[in-house]
C-alpha positions in Angstrom: -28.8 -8.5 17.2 -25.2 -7.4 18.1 -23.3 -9.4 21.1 -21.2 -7.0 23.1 -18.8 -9.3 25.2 -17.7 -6.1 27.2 -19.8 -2.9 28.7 -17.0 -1.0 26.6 -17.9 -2.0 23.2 -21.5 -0.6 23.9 -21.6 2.3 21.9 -24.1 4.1 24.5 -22.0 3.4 27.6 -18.2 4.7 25.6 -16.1 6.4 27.6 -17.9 5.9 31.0 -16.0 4.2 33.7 -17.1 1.2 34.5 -19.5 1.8 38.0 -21.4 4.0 35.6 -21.7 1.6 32.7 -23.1 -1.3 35.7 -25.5 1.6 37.4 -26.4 2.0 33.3 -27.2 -1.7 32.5 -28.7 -2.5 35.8 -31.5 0.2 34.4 -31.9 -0.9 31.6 -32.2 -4.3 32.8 -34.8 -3.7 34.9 -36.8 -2.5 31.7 -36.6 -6.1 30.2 -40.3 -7.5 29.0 -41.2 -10.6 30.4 -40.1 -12.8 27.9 -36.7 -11.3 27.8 -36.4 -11.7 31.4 -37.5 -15.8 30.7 -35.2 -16.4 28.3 -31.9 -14.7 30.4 -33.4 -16.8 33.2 -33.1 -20.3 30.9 -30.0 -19.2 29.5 -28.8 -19.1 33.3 -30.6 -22.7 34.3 -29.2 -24.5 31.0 -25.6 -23.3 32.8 -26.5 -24.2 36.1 -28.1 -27.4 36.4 -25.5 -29.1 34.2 -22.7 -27.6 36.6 -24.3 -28.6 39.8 -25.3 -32.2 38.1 -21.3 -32.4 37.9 -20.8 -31.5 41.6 -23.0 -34.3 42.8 -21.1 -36.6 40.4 -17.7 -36.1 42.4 -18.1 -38.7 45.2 -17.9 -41.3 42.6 -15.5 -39.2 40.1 -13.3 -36.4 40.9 -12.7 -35.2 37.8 -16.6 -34.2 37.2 -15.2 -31.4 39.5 -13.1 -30.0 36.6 -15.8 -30.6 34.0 -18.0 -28.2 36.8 -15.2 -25.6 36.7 -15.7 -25.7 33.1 -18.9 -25.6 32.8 -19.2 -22.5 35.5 -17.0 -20.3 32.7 -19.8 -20.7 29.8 -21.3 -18.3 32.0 -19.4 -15.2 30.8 -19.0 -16.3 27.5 -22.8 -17.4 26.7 -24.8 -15.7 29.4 -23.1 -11.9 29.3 -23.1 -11.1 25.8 -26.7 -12.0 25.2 -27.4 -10.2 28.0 -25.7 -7.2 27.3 -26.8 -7.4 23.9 -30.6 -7.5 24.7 -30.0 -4.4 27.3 -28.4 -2.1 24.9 -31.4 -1.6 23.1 -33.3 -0.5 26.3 -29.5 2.2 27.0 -30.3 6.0 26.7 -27.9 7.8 24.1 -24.6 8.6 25.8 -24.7 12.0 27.7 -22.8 13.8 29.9 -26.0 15.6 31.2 -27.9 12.1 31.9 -27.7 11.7 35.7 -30.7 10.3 36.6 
C-alpha cells in the first residue's frame, strides 16, 4: 500500500482543486469495510488517549502540556496518510465527466 501524505499526490484526484478532492475522499470514505473503518478508528484512539492522558497530567506538570501539543501533530503525520492511502483504492478514475 502507497501513503499519500497530500490529496495532490493521489493520482485519481490530480488536478482537482481541493473542495473537489474532500467531496472525492469523503465518498470514498464512506465505502470503507468494517474493518477498515476499525482500524482508522484505533489509529485515531492510540493518538488520542495518550494526548488527553497528558492534559490531565498538567496540574502537577506544566510541561505535559507541550508533550500534548506534540502528541496532537502525530495526527497528520500518522493518521492522514493511512487514511488517504486506504481511500484511494475505493477513488473512481479521474474525470471531467464524473459529477455525481
Amino acid at each position: 500500500m502507497k501513503f499519500y501524505f497530500s490529496t495532490r499526490n493521489i493520482p485519481q484526484l490530480k488536478g482537482l482543486p481541493l473542495t473537489e478532492r474532500v467531496k472525492r475522499l469523503d465518498r470514498a470514505a464512506s465505502r470503507m469495510t468494517v474493518p477498515e473503518k476499525t482500524l482508522m478508528n484505533v489509529l485515531k484512539l492510540l493518538v488520542f488517549i495518550p494526548a488527553f492522558v497528558l492534559i490531565l497530567q498538567t496540574a502537577s506538570n506544566w510541561t505535559s502540556l507541550l508533550w500534548a501539543g506534540l502528541v496532537f501533530l502525530l495526527y497528520p503525520l500518522l493518521v492522514k496518510p493511512i487514511q488517504h492511502s486506504i481511500c484511494a483504492k475505493y477513488l473512481a478514475p479521474n474525470s471531467d465527466k464524473e459529477h455525481a
